[in-house]
KEZA-719636 format. One record per atom (N, C-alpha, C, O, CB): residue in three letters; x, y, z. Coordinates in steps of 0.02 Angstrom, whole numbers, plus 50000, padded with zeros to 5 digits. Glycine has a CB too. Example, Ala and Ser with C-alpha at 12.3 -4.5 7.8 and 13.67 -1.06 7.14 Angstrom:
KEZA-719636
Ala506604971650390;Ala506154977550390;Ala506604983550390;Ala507124983450423;Ala505654977650452;Ser506424988850354;Ser506844994750357;Ser506455000250394;Ser506705005750402;Ser507044997050286;
***
This chain:
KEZA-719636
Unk599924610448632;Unk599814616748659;Unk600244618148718;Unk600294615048771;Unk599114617448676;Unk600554623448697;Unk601044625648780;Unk600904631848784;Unk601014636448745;Unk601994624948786;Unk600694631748830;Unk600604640248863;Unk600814641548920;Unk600804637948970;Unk599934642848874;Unk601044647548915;Unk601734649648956;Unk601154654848994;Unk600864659648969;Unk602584653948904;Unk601094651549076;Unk600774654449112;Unk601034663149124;Unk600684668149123;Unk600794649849167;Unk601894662249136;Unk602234665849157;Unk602144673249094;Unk602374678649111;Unk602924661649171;Unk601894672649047;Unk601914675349007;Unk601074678649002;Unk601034684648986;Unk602234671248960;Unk600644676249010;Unk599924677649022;Unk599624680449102;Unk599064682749113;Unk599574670449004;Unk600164679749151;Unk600184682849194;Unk600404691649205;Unk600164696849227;Unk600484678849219;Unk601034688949174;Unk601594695149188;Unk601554699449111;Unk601774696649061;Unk602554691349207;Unk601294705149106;Unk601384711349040;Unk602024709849022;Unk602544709549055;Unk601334720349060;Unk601864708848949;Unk602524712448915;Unk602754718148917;Unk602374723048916;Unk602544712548860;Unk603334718748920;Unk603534724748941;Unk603604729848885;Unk603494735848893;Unk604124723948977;Unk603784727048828;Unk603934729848783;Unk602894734348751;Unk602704739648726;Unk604444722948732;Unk602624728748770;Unk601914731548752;Unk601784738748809;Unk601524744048791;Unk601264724348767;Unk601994737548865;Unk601774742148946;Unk602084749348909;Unk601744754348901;Unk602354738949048;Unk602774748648890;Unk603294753948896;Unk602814756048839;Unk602474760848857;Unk604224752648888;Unk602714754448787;Unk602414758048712;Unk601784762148732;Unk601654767848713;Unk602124751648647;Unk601284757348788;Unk600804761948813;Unk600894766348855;Unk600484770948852;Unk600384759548834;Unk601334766648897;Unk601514770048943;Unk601794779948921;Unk601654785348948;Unk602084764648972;Unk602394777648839;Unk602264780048795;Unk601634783648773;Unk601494789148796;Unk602404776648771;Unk601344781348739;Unk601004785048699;Unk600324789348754;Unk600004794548741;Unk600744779548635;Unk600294785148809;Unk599944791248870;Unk600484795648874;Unk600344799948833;Unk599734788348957;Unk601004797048900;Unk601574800748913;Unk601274806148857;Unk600984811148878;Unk602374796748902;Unk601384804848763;Unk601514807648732;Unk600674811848723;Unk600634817848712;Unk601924803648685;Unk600224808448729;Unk599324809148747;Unk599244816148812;Unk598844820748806;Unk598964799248795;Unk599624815348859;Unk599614819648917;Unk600054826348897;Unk599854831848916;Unk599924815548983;Unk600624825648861;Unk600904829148844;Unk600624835648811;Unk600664841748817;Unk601234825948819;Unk600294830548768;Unk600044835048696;Unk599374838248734;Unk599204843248702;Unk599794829048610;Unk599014837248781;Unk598574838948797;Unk598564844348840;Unk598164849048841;Unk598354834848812;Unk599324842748894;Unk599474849648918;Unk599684855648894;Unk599534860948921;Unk599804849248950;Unk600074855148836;Unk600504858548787;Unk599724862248763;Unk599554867848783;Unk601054852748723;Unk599294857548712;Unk598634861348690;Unk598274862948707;Unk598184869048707;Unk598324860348664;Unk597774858548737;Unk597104857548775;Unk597324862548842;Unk597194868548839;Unk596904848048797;Unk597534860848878;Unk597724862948956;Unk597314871848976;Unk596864873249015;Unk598794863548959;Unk597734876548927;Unk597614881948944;Unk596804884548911;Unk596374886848948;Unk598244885648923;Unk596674883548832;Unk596104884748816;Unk595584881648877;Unk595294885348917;Unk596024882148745;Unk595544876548879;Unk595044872948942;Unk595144875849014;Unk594714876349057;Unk595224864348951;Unk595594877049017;Unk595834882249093;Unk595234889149074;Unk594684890549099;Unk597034886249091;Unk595624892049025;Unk595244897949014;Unk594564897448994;Unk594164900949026;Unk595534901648971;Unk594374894448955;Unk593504892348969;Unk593114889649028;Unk592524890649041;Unk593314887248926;Unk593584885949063;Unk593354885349132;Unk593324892649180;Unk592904895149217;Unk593854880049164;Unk593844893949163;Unk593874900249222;Unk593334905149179;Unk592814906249211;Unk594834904749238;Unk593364908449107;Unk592714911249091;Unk592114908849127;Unk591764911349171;Unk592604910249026;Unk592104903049092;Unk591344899449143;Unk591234900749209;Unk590634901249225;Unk591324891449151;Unk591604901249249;Unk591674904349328;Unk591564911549323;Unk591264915149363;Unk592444903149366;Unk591744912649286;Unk591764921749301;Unk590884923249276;Unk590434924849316;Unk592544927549229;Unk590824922449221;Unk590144922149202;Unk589664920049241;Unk589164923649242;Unk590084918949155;Unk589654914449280;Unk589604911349319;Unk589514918249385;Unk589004921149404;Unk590174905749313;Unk589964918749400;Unk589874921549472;Unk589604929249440;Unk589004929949453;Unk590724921549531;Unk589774932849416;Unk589324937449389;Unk588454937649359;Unk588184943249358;Unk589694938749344;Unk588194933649343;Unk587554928849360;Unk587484928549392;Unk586874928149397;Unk587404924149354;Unk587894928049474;Unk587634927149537;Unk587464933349581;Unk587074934049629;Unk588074923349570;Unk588024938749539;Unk588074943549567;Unk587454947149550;Unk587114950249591;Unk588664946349555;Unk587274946349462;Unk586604948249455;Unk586074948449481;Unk585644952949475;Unk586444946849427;Unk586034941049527;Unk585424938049553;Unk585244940949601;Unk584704943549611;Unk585434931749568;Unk585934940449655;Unk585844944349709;Unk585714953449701;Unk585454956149750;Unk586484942549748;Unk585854956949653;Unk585674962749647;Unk584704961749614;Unk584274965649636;Unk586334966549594;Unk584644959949597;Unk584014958549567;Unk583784955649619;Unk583184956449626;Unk583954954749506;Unk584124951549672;Unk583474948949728;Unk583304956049770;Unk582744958149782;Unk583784941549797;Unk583874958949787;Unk583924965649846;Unk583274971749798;Unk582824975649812;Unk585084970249851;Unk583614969149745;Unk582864973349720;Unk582134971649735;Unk581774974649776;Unk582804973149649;Unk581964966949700;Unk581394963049716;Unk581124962849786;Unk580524963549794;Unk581524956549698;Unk581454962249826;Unk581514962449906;Unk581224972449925;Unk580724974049956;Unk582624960049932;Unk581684976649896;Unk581544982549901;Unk580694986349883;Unk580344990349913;Unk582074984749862;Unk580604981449796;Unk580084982349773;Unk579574979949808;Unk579014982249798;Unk580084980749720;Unk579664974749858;Unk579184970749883;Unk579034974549949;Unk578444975049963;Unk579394963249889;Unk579524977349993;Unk579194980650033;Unk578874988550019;Unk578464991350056;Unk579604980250081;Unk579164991049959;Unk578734995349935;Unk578014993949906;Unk577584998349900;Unk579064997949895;Unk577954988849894;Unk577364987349870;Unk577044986349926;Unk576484988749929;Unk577324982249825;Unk577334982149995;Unk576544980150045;Unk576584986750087;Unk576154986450132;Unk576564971350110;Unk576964993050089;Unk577024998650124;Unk576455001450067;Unk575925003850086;Unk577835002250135;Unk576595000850010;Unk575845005449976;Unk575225000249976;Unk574725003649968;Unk575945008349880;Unk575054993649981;Unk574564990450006;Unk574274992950063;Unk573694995050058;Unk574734984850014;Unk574624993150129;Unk574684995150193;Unk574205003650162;Unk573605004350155;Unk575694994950229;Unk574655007750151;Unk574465015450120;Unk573735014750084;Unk573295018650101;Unk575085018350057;Unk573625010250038;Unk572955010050020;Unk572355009450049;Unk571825012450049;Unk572915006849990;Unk572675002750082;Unk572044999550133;Unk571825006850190;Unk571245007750208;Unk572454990950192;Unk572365011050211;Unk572185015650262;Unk571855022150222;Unk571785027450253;Unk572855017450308;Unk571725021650175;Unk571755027450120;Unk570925024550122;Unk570455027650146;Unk572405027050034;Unk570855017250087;Unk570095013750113;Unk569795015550146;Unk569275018550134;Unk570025008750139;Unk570095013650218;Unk569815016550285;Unk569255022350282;Unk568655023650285;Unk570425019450324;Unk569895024650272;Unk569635034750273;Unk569255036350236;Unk568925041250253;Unk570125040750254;Unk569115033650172;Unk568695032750123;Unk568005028750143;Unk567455029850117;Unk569075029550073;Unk568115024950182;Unk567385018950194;Unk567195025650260;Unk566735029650254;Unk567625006450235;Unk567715025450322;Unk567365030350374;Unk567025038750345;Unk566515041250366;Unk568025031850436;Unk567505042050289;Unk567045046550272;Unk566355046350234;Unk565965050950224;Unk567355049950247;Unk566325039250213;Unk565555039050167;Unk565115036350227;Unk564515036350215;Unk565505032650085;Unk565305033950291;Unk564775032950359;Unk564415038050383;Unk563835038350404;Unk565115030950420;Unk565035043850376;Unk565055051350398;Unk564585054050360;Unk564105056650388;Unk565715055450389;Unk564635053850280;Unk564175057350260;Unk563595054050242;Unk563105057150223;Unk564385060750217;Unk563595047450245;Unk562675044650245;Unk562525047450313;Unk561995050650309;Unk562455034150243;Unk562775047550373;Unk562385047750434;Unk562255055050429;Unk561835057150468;Unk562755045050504;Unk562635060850376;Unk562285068150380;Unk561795065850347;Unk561235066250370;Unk562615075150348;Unk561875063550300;Unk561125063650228;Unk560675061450270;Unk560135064250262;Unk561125057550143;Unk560675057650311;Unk560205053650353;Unk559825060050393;Unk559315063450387;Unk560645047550408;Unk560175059650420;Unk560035066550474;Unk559625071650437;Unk559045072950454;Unk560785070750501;Unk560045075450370;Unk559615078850329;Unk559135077950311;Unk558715082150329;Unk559745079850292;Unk558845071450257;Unk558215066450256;Unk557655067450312;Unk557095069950304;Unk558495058850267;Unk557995064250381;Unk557615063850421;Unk557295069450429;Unk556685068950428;Unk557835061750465;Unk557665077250441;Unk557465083250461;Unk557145087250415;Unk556885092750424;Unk557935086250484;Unk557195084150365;Unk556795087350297;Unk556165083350299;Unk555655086450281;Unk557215086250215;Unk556085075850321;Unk555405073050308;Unk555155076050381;Unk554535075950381;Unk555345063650294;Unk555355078250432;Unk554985079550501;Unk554745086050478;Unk554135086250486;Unk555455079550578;Unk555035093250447;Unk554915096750414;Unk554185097750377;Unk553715101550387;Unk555365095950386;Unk554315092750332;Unk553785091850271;Unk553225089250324;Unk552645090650312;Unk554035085650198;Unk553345086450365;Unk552865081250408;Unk552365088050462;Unk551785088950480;Unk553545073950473;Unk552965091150469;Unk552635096950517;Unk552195101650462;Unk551575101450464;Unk553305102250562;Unk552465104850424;Unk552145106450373;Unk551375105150329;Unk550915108950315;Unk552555105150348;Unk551475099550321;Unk550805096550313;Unk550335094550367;Unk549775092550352;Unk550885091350280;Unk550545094950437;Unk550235093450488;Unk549805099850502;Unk549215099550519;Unk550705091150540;Unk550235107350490;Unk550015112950494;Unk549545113050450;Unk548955114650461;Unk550435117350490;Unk549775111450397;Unk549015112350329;Unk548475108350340;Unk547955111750337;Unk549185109550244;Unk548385102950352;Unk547985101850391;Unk547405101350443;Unk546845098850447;Unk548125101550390;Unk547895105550488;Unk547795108150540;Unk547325115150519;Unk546755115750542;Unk548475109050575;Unk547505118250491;Unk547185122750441;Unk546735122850418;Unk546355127650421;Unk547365123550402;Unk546575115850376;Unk545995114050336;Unk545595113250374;Unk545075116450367;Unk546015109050295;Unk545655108050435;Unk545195105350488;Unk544865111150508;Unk544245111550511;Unk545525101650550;Unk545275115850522;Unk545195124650564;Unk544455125450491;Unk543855124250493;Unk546345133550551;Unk544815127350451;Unk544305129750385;Unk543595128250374;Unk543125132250366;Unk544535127050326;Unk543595117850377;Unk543005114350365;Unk542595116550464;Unk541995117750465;Unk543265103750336;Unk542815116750504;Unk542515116950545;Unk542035123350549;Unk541435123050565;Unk542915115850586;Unk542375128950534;Unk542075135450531;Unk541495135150481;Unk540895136050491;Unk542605140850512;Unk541835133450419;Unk541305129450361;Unk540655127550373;Unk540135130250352;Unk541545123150340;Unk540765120550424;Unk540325116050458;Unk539895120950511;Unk539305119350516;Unk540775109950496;Unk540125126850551;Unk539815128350591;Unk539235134150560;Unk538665135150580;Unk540275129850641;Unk539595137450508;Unk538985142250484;Unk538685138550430;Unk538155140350405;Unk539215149850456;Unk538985133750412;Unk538005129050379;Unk537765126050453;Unk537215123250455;Unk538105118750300;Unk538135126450509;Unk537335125850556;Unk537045129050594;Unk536545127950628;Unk537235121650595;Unk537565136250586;Unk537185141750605;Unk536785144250532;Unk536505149550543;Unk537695147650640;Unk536715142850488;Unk536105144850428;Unk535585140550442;Unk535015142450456;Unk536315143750343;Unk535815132650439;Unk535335126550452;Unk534675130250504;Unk534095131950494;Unk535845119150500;Unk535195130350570;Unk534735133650642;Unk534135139850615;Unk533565140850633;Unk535415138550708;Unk534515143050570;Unk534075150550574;Unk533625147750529;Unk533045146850546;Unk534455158750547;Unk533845146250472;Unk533215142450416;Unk532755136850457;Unk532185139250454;Unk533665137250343;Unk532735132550483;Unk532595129050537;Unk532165133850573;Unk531615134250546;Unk533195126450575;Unk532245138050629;Unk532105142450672;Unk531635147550637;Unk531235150650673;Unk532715145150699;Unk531655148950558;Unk531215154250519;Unk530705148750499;Unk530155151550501;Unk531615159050448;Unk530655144950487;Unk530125137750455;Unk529725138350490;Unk529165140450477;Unk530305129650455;Unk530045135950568;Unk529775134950664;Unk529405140950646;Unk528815140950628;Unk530475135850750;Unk529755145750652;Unk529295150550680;Unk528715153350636;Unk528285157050662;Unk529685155950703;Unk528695151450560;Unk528265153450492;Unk527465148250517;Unk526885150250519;Unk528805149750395;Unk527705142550531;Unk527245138150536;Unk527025138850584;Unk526465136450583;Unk527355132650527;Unk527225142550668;Unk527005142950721;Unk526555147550717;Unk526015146850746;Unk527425143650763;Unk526705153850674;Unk526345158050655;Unk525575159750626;Unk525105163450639;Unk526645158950629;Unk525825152950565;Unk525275151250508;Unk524675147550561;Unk524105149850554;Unk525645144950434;Unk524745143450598;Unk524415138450627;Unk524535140250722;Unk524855136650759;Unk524775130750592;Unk524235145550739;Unk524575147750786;Unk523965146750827;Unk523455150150822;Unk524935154450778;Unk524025143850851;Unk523485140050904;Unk523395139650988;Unk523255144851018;Unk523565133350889;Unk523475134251021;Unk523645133351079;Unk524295131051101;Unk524615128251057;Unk523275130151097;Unk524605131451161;Unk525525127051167;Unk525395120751157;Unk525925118151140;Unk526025126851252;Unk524845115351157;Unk524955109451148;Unk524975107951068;Unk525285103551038;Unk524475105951188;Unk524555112751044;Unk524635110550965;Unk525285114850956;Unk525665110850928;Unk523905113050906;Unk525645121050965;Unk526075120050947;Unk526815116950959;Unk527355117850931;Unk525985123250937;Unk526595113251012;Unk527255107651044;Unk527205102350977;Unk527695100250945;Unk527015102251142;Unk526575100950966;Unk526515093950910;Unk526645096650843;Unk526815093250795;Unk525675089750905;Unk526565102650843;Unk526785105850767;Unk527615105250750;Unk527945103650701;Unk526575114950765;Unk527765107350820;Unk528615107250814;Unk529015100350806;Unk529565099150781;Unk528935110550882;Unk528415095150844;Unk528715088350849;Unk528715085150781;Unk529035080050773;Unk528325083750900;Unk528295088250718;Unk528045085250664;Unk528445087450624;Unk528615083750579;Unk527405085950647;Unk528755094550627;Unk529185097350598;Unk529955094150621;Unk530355092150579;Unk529035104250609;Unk530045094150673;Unk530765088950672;Unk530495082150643;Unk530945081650602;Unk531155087250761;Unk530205078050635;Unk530085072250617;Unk530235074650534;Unk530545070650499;Unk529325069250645;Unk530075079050516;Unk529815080450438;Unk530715081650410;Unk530935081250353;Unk529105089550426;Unk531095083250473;Unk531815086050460;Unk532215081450456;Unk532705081250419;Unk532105090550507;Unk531925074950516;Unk532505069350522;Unk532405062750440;Unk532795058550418;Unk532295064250620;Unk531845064650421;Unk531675062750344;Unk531955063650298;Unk532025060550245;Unk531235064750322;Unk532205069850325;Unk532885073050249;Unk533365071850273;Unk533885072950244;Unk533035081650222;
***
């Protein structure tokens, strides 16, 4: 076995130059073909590319626009609320008021009728005891009559006759 260090060290040259070659002829062919299509799909891809971006940013400025239109009509609602919650305070505290002045009304009203009736039954009450008295007072005086004696019998006549009244 002899092996030639000098030879397992150092490339053949004749092998280097053939590869050296056929990259040469590899680079060649690639610039010649490949080069420009891939240029131009690259640079498409960029352009597309940055137009997508350009989209984005027009679509953010929107979104952005829409968004403060939207919390400016949030804002607009909520105060629209407001005015809406303070005018239904407004008008329970009339209804209230009305209510109230309609039951003090009705309250006076029936206080008068009432007042009325009491007036009515009293008058009522007083001539059944102005009849009571006279019927009473015609009895008194029938029986004082009938049995008409001395003042002591008729003090005890009268006393027997209220006794005979507080019975009924």
């Amino acid at each position: 076995m002899n092996l030639d260090i000098k030879e397992l060290l150092l490339p053949n040259i004749w092998t280097f130059l053939t590869q050296l070659g056929a990259t040469a002829v590899l680079f060649f062919v690639a610039k010649k073909f490949l080069w420009k299509p891939v240029q131009n799909m690259l640079d498409q891809r960029a352009n597309l590319l940055q137009e997508k971006l350009v989209d984005v940013e027009k679509e953010k400025e929107s979104l952005e626009y829409l968004m403060k239109d939207a919390k400016s009509q949030v804002i607009e609602a909520k105060m629209k609320a407001d005015e809406i919650i303070e005018q239904a305070v407004i008008d329970a505290e009339v209804i209230k008021k009305e209510a109230n002045a309609e039951a003090a009304e009705d309250a006076r009203v029936k206080l008068e009728r009432l007042q009325e009736d009491i007036t009515y039954e009293q008058l009522k009450l007083r001539e059944n005891m102005y009849n009571e008295v006279v019927e009473i007072s015609m009895e008194v005086a029938t029986k004082l009559l009938t049995e008409k004696t001395n003042e002591k019998e008729d003090r005890k006549a009268v006393e027997r006759f209220i006794a005979e009244m507080k019975k009924r």
